[in-house]
Biotite code that builds the C-alpha atoms (Angstrom):
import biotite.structure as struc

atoms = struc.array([
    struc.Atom([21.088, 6.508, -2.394], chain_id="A", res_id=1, res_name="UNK", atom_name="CA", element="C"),
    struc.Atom([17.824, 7.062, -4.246], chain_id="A", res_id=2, res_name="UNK", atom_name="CA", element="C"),
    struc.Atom([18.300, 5.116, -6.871], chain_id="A", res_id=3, res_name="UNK", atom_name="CA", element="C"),
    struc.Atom([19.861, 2.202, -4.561], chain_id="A", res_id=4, res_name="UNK", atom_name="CA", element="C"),
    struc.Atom([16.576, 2.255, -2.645], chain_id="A", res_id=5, res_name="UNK", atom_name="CA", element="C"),
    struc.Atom([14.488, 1.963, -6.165], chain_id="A", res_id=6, res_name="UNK", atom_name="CA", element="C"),
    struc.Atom([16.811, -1.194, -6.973], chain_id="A", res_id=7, res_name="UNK", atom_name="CA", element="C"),
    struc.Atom([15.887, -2.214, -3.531], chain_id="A", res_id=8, res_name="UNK", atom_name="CA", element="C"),
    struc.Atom([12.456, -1.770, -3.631], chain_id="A", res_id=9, res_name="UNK", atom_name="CA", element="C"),
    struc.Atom([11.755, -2.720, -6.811], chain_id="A", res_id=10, res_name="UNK", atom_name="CA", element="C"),
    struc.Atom([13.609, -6.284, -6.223], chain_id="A", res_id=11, res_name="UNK", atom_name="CA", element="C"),
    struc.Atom([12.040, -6.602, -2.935], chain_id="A", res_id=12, res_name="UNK", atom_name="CA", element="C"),
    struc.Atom([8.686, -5.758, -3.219], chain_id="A", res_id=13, res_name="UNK", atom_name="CA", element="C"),
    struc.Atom([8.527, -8.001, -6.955], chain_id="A", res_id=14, res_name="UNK", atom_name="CA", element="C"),
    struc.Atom([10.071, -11.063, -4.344], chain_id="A", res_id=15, res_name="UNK", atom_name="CA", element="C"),
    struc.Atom([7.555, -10.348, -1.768], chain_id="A", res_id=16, res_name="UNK", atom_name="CA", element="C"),
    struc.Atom([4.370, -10.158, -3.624], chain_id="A", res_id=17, res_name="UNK", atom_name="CA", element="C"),
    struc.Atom([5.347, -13.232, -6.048], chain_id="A", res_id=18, res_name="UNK", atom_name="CA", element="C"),
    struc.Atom([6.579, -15.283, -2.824], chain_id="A", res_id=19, res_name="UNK", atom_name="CA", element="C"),
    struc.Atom([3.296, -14.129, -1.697], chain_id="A", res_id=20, res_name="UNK", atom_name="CA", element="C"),
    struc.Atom([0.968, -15.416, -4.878], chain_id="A", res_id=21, res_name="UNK", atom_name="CA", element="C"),
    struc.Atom([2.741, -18.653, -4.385], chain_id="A", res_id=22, res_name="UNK", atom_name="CA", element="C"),
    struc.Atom([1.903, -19.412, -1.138], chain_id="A", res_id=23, res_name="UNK", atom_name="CA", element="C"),
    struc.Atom([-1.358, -17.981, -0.778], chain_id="A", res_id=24, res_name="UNK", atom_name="CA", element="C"),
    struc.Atom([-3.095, -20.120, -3.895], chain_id="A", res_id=25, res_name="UNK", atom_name="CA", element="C"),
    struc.Atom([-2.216, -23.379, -3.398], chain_id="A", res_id=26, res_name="UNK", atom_name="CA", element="C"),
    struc.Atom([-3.179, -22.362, 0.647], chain_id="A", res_id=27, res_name="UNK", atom_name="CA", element="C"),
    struc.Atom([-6.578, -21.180, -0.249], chain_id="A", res_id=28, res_name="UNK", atom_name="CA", element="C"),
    struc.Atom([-7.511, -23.557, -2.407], chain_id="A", res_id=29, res_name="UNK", atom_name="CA", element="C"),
    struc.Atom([-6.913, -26.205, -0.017], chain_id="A", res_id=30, res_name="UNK", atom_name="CA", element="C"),
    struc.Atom([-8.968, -24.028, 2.105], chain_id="A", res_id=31, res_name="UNK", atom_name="CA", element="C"),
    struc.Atom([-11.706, -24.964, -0.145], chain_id="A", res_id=32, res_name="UNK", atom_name="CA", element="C"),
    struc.Atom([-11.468, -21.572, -3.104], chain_id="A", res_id=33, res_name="UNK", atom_name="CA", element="C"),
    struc.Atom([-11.574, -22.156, -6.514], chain_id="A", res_id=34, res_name="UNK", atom_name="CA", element="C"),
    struc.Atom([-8.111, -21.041, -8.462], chain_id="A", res_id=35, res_name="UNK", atom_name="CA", element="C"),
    struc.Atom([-9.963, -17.887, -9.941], chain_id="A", res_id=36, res_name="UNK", atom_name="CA", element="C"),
    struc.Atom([-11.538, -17.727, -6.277], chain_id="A", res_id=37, res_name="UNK", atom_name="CA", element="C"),
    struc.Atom([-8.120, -17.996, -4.883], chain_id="A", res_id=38, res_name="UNK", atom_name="CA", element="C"),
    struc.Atom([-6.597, -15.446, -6.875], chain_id="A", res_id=39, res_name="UNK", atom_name="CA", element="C"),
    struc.Atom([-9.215, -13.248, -6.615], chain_id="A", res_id=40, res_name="UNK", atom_name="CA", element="C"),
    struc.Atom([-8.638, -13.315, -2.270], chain_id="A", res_id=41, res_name="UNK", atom_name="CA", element="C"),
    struc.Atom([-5.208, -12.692, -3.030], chain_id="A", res_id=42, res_name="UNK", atom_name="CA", element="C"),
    struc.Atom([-6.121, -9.464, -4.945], chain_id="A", res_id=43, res_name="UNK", atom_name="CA", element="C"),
    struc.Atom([-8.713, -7.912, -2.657], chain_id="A", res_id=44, res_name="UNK", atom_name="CA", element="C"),
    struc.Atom([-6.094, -6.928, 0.099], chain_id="A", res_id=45, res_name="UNK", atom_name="CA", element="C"),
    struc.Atom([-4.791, -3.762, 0.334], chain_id="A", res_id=46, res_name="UNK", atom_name="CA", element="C"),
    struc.Atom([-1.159, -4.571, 1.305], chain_id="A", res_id=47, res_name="UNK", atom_name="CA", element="C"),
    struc.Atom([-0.918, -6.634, -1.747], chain_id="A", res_id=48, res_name="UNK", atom_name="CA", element="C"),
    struc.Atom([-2.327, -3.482, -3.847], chain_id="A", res_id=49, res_name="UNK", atom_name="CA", element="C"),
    struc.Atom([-0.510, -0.886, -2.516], chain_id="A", res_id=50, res_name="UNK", atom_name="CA", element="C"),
    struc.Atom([2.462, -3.148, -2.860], chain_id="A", res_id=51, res_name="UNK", atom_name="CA", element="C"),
    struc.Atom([1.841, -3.541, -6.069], chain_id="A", res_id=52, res_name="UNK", atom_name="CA", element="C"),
    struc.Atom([1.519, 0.397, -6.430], chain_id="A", res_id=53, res_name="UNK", atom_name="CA", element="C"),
    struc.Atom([4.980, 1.326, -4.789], chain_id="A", res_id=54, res_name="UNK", atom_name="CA", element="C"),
    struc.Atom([6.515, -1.825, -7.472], chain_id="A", res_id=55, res_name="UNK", atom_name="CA", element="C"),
    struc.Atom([4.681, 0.448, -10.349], chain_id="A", res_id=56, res_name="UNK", atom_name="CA", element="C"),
    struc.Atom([6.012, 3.220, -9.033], chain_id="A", res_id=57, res_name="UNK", atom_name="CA", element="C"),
    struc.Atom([9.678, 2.429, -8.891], chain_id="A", res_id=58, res_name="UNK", atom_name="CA", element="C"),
    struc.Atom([9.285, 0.132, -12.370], chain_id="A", res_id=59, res_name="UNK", atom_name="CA", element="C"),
    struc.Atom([7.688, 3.728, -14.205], chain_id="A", res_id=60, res_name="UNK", atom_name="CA", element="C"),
    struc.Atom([11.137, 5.338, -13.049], chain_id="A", res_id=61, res_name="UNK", atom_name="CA", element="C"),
    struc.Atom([14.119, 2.995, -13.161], chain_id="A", res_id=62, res_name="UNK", atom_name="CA", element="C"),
    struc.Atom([13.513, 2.598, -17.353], chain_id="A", res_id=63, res_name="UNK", atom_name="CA", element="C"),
    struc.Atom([12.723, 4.532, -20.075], chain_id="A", res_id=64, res_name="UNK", atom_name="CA", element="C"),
    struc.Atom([10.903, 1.662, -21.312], chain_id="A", res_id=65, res_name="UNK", atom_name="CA", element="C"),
    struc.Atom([8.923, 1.457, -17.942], chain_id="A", res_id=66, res_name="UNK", atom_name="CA", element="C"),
    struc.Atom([8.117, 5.114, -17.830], chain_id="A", res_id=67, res_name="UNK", atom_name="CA", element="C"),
    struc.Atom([6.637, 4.932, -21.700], chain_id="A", res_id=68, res_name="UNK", atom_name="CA", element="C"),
    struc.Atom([4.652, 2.241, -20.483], chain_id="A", res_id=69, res_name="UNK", atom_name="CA", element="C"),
    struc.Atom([3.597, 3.881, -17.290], chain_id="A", res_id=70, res_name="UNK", atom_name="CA", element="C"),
    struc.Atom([3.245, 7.149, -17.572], chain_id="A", res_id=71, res_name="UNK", atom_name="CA", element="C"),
    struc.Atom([1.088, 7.862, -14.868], chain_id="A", res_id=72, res_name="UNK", atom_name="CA", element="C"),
    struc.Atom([2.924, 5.955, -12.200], chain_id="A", res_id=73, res_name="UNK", atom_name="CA", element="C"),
    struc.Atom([6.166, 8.210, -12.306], chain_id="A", res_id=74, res_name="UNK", atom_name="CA", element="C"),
    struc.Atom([4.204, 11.530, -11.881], chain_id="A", res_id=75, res_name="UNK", atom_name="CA", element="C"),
    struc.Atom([4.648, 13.437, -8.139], chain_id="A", res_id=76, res_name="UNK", atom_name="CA", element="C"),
    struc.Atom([0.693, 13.180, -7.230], chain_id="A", res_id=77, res_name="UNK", atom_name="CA", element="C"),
    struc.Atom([0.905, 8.916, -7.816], chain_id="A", res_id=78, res_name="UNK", atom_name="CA", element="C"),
    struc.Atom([4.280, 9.081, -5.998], chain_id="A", res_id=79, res_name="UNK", atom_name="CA", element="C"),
    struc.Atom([3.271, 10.892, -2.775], chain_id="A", res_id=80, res_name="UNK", atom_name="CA", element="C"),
    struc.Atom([-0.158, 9.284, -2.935], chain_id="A", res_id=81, res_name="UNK", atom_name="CA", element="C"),
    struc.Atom([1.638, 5.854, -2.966], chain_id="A", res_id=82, res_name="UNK", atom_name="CA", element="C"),
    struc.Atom([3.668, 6.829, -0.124], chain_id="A", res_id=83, res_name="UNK", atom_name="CA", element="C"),
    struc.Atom([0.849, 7.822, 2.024], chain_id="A", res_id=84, res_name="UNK", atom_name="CA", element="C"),
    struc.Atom([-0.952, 4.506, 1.210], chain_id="A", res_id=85, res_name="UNK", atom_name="CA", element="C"),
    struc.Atom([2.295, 2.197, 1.724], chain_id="A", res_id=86, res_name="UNK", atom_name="CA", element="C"),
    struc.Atom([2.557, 4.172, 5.305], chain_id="A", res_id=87, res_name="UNK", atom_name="CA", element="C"),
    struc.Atom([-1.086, 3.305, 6.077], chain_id="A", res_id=88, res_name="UNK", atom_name="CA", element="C"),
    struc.Atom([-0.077, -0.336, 5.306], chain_id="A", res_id=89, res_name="UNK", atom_name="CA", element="C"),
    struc.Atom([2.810, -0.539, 8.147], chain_id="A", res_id=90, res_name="UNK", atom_name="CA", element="C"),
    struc.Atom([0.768, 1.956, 10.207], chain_id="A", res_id=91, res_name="UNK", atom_name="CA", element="C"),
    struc.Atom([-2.063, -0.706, 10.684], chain_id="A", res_id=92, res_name="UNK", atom_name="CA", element="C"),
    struc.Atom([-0.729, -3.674, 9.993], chain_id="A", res_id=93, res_name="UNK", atom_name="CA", element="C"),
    struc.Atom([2.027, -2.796, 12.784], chain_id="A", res_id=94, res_name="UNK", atom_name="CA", element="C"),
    struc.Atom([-0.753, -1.626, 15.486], chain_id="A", res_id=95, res_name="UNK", atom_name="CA", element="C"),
    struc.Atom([-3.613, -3.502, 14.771], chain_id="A", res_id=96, res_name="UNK", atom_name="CA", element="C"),
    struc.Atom([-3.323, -6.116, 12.514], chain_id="A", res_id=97, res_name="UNK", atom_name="CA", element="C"),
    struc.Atom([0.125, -7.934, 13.548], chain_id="A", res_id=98, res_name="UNK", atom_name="CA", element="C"),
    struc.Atom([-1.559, -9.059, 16.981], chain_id="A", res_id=99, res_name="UNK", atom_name="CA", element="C"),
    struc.Atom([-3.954, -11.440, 15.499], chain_id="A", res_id=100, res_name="UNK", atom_name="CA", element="C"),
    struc.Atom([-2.023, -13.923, 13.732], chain_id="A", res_id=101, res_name="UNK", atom_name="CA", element="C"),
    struc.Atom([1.204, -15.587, 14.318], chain_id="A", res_id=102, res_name="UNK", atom_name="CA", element="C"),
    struc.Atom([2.773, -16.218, 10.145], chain_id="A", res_id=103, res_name="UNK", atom_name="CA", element="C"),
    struc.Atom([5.895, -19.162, 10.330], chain_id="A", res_id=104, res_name="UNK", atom_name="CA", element="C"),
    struc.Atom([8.571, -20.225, 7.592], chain_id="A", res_id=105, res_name="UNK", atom_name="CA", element="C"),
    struc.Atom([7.817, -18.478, 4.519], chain_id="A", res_id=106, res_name="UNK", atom_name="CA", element="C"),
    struc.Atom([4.647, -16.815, 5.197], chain_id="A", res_id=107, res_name="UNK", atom_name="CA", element="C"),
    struc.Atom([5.816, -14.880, 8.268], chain_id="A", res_id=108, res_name="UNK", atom_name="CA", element="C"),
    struc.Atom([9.174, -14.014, 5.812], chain_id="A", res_id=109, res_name="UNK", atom_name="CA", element="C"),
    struc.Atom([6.309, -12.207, 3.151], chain_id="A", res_id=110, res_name="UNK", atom_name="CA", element="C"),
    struc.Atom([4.397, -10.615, 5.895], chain_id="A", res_id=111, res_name="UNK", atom_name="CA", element="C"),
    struc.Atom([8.000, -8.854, 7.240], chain_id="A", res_id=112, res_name="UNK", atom_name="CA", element="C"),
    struc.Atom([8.939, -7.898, 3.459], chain_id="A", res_id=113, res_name="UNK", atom_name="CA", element="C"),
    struc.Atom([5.484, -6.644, 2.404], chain_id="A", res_id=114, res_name="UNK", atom_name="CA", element="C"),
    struc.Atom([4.619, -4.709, 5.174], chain_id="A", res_id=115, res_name="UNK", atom_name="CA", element="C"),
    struc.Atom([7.307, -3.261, 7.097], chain_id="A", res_id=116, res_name="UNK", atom_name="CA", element="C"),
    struc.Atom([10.464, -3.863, 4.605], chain_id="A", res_id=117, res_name="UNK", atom_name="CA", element="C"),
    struc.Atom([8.892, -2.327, 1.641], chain_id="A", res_id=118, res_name="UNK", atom_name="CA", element="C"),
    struc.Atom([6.726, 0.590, 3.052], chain_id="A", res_id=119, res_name="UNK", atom_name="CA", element="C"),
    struc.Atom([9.971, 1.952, 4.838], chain_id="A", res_id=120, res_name="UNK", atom_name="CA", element="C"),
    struc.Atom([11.889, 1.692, 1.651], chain_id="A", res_id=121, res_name="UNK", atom_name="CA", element="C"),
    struc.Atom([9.507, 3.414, -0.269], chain_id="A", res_id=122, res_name="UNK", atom_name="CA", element="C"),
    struc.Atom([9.105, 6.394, 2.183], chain_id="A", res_id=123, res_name="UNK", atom_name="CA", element="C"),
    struc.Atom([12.329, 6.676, 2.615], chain_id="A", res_id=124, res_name="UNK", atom_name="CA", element="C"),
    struc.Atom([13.083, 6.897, -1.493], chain_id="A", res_id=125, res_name="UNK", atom_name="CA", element="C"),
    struc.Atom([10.060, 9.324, -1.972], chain_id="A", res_id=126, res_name="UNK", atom_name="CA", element="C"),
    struc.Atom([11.633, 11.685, 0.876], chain_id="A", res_id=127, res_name="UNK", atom_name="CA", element="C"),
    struc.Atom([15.133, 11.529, -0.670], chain_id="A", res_id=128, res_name="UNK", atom_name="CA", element="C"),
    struc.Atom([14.530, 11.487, -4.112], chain_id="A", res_id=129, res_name="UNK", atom_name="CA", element="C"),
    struc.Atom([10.464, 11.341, -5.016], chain_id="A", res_id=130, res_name="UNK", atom_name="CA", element="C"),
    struc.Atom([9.475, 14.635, -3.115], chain_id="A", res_id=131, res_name="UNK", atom_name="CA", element="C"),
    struc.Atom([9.964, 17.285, -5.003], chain_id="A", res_id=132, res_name="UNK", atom_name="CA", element="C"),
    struc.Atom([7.454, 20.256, -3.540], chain_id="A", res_id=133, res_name="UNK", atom_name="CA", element="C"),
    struc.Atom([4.834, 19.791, -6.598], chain_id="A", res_id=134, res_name="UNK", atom_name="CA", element="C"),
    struc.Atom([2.170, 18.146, -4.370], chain_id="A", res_id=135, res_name="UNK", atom_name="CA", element="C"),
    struc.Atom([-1.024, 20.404, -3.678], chain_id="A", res_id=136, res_name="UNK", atom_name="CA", element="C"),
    struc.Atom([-3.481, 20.514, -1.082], chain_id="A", res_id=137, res_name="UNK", atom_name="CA", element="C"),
    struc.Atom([-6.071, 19.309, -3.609], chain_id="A", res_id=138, res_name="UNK", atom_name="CA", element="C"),
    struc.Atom([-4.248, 16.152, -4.379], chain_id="A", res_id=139, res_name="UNK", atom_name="CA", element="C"),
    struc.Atom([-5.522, 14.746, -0.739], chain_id="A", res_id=140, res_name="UNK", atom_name="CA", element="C"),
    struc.Atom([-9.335, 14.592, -2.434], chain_id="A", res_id=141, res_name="UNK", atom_name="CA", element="C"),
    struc.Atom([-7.496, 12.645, -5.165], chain_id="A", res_id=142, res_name="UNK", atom_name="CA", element="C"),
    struc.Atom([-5.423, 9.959, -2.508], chain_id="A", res_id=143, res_name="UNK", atom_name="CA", element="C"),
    struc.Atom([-8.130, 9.211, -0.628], chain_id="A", res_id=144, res_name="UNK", atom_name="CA", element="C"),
    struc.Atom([-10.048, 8.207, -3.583], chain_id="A", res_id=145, res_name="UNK", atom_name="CA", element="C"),
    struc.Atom([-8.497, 5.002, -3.387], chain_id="A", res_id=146, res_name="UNK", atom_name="CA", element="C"),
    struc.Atom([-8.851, 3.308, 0.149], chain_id="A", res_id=147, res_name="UNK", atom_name="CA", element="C"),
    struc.Atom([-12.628, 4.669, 0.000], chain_id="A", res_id=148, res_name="UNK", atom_name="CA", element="C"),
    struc.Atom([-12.886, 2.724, -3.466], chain_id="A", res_id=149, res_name="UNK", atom_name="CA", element="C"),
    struc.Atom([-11.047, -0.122, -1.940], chain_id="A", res_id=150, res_name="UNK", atom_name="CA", element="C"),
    struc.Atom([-13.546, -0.383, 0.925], chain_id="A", res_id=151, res_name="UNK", atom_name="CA", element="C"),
    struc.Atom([-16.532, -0.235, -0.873], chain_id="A", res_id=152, res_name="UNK", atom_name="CA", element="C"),
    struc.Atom([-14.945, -3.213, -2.700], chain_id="A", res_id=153, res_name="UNK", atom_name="CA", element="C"),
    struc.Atom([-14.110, -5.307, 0.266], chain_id="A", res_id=154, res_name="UNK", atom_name="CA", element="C"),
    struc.Atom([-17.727, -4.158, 1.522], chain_id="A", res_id=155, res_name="UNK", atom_name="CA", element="C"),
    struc.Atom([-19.475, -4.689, -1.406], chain_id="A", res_id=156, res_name="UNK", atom_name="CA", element="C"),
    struc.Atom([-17.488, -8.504, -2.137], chain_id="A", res_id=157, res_name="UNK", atom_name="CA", element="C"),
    struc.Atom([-18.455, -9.838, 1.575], chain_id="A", res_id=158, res_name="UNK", atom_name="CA", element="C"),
    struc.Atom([-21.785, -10.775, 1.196], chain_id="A", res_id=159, res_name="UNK", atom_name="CA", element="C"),
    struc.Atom([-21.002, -13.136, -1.834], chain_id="A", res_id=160, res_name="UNK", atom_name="CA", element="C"),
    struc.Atom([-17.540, -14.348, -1.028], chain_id="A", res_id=161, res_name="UNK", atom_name="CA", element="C"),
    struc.Atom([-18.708, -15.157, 2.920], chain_id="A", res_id=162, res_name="UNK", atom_name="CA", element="C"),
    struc.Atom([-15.242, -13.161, 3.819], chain_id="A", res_id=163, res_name="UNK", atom_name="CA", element="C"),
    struc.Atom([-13.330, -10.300, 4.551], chain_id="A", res_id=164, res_name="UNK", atom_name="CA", element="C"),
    struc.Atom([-9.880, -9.511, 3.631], chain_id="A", res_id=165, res_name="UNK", atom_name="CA", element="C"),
    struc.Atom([-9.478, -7.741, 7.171], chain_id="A", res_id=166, res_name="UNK", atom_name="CA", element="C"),
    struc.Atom([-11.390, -8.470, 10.321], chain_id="A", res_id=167, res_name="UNK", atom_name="CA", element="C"),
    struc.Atom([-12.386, -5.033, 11.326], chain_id="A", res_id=168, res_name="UNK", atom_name="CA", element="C"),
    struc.Atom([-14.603, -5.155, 7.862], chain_id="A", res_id=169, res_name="UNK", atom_name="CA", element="C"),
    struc.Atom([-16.854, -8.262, 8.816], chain_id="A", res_id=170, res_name="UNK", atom_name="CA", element="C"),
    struc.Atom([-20.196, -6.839, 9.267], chain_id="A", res_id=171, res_name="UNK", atom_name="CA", element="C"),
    struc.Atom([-21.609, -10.375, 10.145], chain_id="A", res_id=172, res_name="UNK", atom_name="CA", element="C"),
    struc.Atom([-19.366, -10.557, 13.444], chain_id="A", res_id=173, res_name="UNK", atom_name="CA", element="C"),
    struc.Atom([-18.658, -7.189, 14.417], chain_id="A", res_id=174, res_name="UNK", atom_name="CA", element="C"),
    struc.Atom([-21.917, -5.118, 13.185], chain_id="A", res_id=175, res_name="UNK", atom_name="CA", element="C"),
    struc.Atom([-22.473, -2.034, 11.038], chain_id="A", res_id=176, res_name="UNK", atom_name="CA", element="C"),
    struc.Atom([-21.605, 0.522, 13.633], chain_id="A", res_id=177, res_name="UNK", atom_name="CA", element="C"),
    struc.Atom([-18.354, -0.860, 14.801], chain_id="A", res_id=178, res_name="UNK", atom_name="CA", element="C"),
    struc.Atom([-17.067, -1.714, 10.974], chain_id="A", res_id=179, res_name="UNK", atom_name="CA", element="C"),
    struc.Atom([-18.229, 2.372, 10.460], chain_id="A", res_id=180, res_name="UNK", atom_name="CA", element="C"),
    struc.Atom([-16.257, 3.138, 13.086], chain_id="A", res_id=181, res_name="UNK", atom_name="CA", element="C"),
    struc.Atom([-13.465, 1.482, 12.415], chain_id="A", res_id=182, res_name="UNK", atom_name="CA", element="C"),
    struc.Atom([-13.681, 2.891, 8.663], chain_id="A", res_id=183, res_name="UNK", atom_name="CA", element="C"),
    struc.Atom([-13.577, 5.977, 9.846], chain_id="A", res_id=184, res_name="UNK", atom_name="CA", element="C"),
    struc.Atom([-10.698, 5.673, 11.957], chain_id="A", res_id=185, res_name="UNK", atom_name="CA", element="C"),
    struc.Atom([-8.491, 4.544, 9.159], chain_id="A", res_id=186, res_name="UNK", atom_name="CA", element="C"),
    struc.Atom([-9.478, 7.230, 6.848], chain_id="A", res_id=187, res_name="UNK", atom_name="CA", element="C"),
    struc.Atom([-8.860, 9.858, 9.511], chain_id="A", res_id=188, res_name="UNK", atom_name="CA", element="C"),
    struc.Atom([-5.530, 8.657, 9.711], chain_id="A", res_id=189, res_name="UNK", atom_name="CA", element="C"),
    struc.Atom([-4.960, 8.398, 6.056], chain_id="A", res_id=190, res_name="UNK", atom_name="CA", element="C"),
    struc.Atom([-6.115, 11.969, 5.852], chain_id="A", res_id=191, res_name="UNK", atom_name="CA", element="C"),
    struc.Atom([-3.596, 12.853, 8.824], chain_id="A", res_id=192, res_name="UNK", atom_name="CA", element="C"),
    struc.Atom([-1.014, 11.121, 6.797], chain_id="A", res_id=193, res_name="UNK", atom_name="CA", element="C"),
    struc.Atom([-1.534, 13.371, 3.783], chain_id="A", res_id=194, res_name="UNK", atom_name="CA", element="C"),
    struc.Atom([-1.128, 16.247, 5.369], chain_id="A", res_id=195, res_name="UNK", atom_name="CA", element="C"),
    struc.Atom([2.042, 15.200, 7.036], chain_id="A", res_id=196, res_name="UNK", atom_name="CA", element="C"),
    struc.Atom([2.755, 13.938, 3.114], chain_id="A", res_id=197, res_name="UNK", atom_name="CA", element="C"),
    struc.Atom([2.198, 17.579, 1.783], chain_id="A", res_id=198, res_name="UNK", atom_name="CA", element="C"),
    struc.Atom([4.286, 19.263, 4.526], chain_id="A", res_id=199, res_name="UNK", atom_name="CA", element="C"),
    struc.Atom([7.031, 16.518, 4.039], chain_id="A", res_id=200, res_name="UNK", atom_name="CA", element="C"),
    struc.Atom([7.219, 17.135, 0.264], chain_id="A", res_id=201, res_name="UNK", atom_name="CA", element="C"),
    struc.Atom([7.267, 21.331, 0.683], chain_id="A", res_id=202, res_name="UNK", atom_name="CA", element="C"),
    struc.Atom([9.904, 21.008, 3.514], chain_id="A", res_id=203, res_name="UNK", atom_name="CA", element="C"),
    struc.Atom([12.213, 18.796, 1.407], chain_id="A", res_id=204, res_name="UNK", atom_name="CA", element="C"),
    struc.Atom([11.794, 20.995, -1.357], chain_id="A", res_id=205, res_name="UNK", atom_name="CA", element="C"),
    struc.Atom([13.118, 23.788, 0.270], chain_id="A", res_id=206, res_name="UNK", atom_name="CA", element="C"),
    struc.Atom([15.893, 22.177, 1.777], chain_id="A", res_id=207, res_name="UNK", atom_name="CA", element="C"),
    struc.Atom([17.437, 20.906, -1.386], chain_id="A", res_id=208, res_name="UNK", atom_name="CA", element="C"),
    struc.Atom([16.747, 25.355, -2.567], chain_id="A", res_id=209, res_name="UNK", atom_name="CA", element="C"),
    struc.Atom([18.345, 26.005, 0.223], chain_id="A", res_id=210, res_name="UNK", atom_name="CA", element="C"),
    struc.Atom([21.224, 23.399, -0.025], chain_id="A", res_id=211, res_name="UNK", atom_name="CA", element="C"),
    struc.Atom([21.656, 24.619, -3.709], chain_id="A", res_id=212, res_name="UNK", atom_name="CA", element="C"),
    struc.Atom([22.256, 28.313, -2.781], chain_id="A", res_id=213, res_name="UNK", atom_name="CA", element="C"),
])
């Protein structure tokens, strides 16, 4: 089953996030972006990061080859911290985000795939098969690393792109404190979904000791 869900995932998420590219260029160029422009707006979101992440992830494992090349992707802190990202991703997108557009054809068929399809995949591989019980406490400082980087990024790009990958991040429209707030809402959850992450990975741990004895 674990290995079926890496197929899976790996197959799925590579569709989804090329289906993705393809859409979203020639779209925001006729928008009015450049091509760099436009590829750079399809690499500031953090679906389509994360995404690319969990892909990483399963690619480091399913070869030798892969796992030569990417070394650091098949390691239990990337794995778990991956997890807990792609579970932010459906988390948000799925309360927050989903309400304020309405995707058809296509673009509503990458939207499904990148952000409910391949987050539950990759949980459920990294419970069945990527947990093992090496995760530490510490390793949260080392997760959250990455959606605080990815913020100040999106933050930090606004003022000269004119644009936000999400719309709780527009400072123009919303103002400092409620972007703040909102920032710190997601990272409380992220942090909440760590823990869970740490206590997931010990308890699965012992129940494959236990299921051995």
């Amino acid at each position: 089953m674990g290995r079926f869900l890496q197929v899976a995932g790996l197959a799925i998420g590579l569709a989804g996030l090329v289906l993705q590219f393809c859409l979203t260029i020639p779209a925001s160029m006729e928008a009015g972006r450049s091509l760099l422009g436009s590829i750079v707006f399809y690499f500031s979101f953090f679906t389509i990061l994360t995404n690319i992440g969990a892909v990483l992830v399963h690619t480091s494992l399913l070869s030798s080859s892969g796992y030569a090349w990417l070394p650091a992707f098949a390691g239990p802190r990337m794995r778990a911290g991956v997890a807990v990202s792609i579970a932010l991703v459906l988390i948000v997108y799925a309360t927050v985000l989903a309400r304020l557009w309405q995707p058809q054809g296509l673009f509503l068929l990458c939207d499904v795939l990148l952000h409910y399809v391949t987050p539950v995949i990759f949980v459920l591989w990294w419970l069945i098969s990527g947990a093992d019980g090496r995760t530490r406490w510490s390793d949260i400082s080392w997760w959250v690393l990455y959606p605080i980087a990815y913020l100040a990024y999106a933050l930090a790009r606004a003022p000269f792109a004119g644009e936000v990958p999400y719309p709780f991040l527009d400072v123009a429209k919303n103002g400092a404190t409620s972007v703040a707030i909102a920032a710190l809402a997601i990272t409380a959850l992220f942090l909440v979904i760590c823990v869970v992450a740490v206590l997931a990975d010990r308890g699965v741990a012992r129940l494959r000791t236990n299921s051995v004895r």
